[in-house]
VEXZAFI-872835 format. One record per residue (C-alpha): residue number from 1; residue in one letter; z, y, x. Coordinates in pm, whole numbers, plus 50000, padded with zeros to 5 digits. Layout:
N
{resi:NUM	resn:a	pz:Z	py:Y	px:X}
...
REM end
This chain:
175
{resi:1	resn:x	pz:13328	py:59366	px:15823}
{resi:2	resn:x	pz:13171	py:59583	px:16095}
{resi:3	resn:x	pz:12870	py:59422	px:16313}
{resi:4	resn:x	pz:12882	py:59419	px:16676}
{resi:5	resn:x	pz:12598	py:59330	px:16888}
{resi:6	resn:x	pz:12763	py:59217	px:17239}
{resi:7	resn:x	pz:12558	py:59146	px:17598}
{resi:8	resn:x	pz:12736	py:58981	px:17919}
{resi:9	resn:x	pz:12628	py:58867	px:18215}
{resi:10	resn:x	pz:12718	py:58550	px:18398}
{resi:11	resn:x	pz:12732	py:58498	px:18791}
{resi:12	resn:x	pz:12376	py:58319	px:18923}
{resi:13	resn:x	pz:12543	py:58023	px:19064}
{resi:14	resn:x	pz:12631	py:57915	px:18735}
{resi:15	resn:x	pz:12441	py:57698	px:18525}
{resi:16	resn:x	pz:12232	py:57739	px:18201}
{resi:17	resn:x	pz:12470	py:57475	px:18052}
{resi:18	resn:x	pz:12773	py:57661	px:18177}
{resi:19	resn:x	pz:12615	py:57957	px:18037}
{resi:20	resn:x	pz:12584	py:57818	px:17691}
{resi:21	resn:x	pz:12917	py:57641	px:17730}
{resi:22	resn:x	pz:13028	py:58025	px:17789}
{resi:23	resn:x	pz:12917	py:58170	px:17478}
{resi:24	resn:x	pz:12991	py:57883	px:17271}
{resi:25	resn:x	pz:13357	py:57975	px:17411}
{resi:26	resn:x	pz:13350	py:58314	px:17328}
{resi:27	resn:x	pz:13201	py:58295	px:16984}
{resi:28	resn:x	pz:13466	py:58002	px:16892}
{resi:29	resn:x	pz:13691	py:58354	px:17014}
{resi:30	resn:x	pz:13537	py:58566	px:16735}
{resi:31	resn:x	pz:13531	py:58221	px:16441}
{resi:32	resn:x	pz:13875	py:58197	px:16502}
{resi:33	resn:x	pz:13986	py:58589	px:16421}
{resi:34	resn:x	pz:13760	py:58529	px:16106}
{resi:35	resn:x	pz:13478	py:58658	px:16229}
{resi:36	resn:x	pz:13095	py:58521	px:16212}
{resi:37	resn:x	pz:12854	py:58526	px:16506}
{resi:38	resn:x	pz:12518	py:58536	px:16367}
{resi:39	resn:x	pz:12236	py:58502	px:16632}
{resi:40	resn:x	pz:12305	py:58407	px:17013}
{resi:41	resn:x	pz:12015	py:58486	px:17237}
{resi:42	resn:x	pz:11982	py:58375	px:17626}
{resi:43	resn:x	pz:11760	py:58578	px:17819}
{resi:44	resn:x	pz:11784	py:58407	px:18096}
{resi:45	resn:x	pz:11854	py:58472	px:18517}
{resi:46	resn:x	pz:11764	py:58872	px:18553}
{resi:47	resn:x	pz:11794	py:59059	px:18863}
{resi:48	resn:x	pz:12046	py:59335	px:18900}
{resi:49	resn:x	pz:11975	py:59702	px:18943}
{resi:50	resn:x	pz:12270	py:59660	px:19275}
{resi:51	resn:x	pz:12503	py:59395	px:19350}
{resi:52	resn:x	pz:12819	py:59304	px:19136}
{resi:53	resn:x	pz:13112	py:59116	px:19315}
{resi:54	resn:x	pz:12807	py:58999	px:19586}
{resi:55	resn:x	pz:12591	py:58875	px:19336}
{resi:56	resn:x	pz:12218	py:58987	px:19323}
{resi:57	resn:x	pz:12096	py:58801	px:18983}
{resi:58	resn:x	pz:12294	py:58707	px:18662}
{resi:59	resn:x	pz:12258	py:58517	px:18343}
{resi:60	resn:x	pz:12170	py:58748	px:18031}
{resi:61	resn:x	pz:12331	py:58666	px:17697}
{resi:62	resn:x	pz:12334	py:58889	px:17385}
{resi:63	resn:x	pz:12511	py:58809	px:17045}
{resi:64	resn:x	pz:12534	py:58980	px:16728}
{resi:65	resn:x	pz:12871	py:58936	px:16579}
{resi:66	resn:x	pz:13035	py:59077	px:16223}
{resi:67	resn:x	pz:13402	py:59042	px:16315}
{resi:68	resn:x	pz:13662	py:59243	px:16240}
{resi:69	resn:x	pz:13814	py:59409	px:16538}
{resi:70	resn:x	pz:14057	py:59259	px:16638}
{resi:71	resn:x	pz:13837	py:58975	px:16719}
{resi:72	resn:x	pz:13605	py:59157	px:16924}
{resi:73	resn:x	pz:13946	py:59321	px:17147}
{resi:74	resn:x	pz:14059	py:58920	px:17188}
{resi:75	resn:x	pz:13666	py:58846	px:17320}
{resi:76	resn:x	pz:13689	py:59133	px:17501}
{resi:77	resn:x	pz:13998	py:59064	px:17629}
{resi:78	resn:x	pz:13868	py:58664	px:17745}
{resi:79	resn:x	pz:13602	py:58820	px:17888}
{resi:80	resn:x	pz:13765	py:59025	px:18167}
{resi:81	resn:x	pz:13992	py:58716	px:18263}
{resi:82	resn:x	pz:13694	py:58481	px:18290}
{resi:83	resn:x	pz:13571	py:58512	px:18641}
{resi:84	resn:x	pz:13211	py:58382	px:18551}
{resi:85	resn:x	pz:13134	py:58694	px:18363}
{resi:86	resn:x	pz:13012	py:59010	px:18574}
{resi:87	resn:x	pz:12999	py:59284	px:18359}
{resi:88	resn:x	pz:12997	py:59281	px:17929}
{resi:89	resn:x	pz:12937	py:59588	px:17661}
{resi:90	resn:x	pz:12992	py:59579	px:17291}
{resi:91	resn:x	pz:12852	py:59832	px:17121}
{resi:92	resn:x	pz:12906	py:59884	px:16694}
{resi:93	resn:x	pz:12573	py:59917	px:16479}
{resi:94	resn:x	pz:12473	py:59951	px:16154}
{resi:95	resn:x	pz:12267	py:59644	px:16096}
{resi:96	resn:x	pz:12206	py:59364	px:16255}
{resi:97	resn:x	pz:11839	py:59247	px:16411}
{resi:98	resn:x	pz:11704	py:58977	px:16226}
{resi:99	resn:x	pz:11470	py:58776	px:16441}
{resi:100	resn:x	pz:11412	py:58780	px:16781}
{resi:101	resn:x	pz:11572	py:59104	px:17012}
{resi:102	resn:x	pz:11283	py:59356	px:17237}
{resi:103	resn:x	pz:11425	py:59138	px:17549}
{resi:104	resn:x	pz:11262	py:58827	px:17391}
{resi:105	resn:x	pz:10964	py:59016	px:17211}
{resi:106	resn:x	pz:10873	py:59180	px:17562}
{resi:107	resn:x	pz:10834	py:58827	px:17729}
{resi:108	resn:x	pz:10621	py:58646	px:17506}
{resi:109	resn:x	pz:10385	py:58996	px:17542}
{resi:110	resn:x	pz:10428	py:58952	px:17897}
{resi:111	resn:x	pz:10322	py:58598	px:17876}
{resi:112	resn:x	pz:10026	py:58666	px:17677}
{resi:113	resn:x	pz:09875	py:58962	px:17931}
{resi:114	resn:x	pz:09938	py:58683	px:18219}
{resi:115	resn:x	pz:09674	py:58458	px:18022}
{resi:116	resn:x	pz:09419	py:58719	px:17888}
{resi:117	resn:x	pz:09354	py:58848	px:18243}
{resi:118	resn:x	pz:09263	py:59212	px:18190}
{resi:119	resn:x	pz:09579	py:59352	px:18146}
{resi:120	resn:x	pz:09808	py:59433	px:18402}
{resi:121	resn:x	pz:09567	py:59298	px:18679}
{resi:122	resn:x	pz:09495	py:59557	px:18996}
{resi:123	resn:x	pz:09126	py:59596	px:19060}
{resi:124	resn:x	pz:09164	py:59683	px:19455}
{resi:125	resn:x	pz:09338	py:59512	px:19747}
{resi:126	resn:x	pz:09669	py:59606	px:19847}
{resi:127	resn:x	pz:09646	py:59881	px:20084}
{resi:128	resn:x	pz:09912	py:60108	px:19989}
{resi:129	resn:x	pz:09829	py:60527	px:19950}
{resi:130	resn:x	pz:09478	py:60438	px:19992}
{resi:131	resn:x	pz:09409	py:60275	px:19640}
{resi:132	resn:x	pz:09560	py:60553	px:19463}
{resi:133	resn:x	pz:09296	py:60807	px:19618}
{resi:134	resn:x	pz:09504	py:60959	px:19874}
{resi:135	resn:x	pz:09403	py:61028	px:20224}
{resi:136	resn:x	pz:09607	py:61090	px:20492}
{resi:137	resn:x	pz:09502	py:61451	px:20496}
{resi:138	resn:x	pz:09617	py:61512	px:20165}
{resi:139	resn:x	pz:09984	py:61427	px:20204}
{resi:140	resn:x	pz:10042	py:61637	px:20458}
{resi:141	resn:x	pz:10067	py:61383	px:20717}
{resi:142	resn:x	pz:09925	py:61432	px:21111}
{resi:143	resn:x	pz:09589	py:61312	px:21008}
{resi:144	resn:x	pz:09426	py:61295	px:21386}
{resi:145	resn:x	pz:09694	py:61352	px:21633}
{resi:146	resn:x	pz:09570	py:61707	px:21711}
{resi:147	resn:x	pz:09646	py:61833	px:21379}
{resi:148	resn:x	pz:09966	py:61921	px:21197}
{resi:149	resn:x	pz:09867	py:61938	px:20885}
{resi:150	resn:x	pz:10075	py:62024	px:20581}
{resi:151	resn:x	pz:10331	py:62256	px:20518}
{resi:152	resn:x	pz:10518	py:62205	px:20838}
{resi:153	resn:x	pz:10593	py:62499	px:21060}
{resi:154	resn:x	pz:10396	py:62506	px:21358}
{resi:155	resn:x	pz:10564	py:62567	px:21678}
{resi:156	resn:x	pz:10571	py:62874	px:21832}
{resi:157	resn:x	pz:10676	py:62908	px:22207}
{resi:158	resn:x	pz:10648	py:63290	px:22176}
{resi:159	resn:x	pz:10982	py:63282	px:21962}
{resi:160	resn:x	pz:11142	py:63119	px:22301}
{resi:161	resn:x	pz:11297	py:63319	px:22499}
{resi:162	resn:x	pz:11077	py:63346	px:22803}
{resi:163	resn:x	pz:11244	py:63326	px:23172}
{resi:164	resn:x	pz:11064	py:63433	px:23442}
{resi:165	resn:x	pz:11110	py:63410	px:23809}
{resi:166	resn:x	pz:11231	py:63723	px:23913}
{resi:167	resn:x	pz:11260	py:63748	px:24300}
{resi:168	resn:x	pz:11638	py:63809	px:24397}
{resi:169	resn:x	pz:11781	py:64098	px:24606}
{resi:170	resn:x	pz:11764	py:63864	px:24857}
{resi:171	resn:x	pz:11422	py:63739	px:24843}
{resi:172	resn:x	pz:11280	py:64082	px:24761}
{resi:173	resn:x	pz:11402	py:64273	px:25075}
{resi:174	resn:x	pz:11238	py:63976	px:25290}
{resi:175	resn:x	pz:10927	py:64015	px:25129}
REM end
């Protein structure tokens, strides 16, 4: 049978327990078409790159699954009628992962950095431009007031057309 490996994503309101309740739902989906889903991973309450159906954060769940197809259309299919689920992808591979998936790998590394203390930790304050060498000056910025720096064109008034007070017939014969 082909694998699968299959990620969805759950509304935040919802609960871990609904979450688990969730996938327990789909995989009895896939156990029922004769399929087998082998490891179910939960990766927890991510933020979203932009809002789907007003929601800002959503529950991460992957699972590898060797189903036939058929199964994987009916998940599929359960999937897009269950209005706790944001957005899903299945995707066919070769082989399936054994052990834990990079999602999981890259948090216990994250964990570990948190705890050793050099890694990842910012030796200056937070003072934006200026901790990353730049100076006003070198962005092309104003600098002083007086200045425009940069590549900026500088204004020229002789390029205006210039208007000047020309005394009138009227004025001129007075004069």
């Amino acid at each position: 049978m082909p694998y699968y490996e299959n990620i969805f994503i759950a509304r935040q309101d919802v609960t871990s327990a609904q979450v688990e309740g969730l996938t327990e739902h789909f995989a009895g989906i896939v156990t029922a078409q004769g399929g087998n889903v082998t490891k179910k991973e939960f990766w927890g309450l991510k933020s979203l790159s932009f809002r789907i159906k007003k929601n800002r954060k959503g529950h991460y769940v992957l699972m590898n699954i060797d189903a036939p197809a058929a199964a994987v259309v009916e998940m599929e299919r359960n999937m897009r009628i269950h209005e706790d689920v944001l957005r899903h992808l299945t995707v066919r591979v070769d082989a399936l992962e054994e052990g834990p998936s990079a999602m999981l790998q890259s948090r216990g590394r994250d964990r570990e950095g948190r705890e050793g203390g050099g890694f990842g930790r910012r030796e200056r304050s937070f003072g934006g431009d200026r901790d990353r060498g730049f100076d006003r000056g070198d962005r092309g910025d104003r600098g002083d007031r007086g200045d425009r720096g940069g590549d900026r064109p500088q204004r020229d008034d002789r390029l205006r057309p210039v208007v000047e007070n020309k005394p009138t017939e009227s004025e001129g014969e007075q004069a």
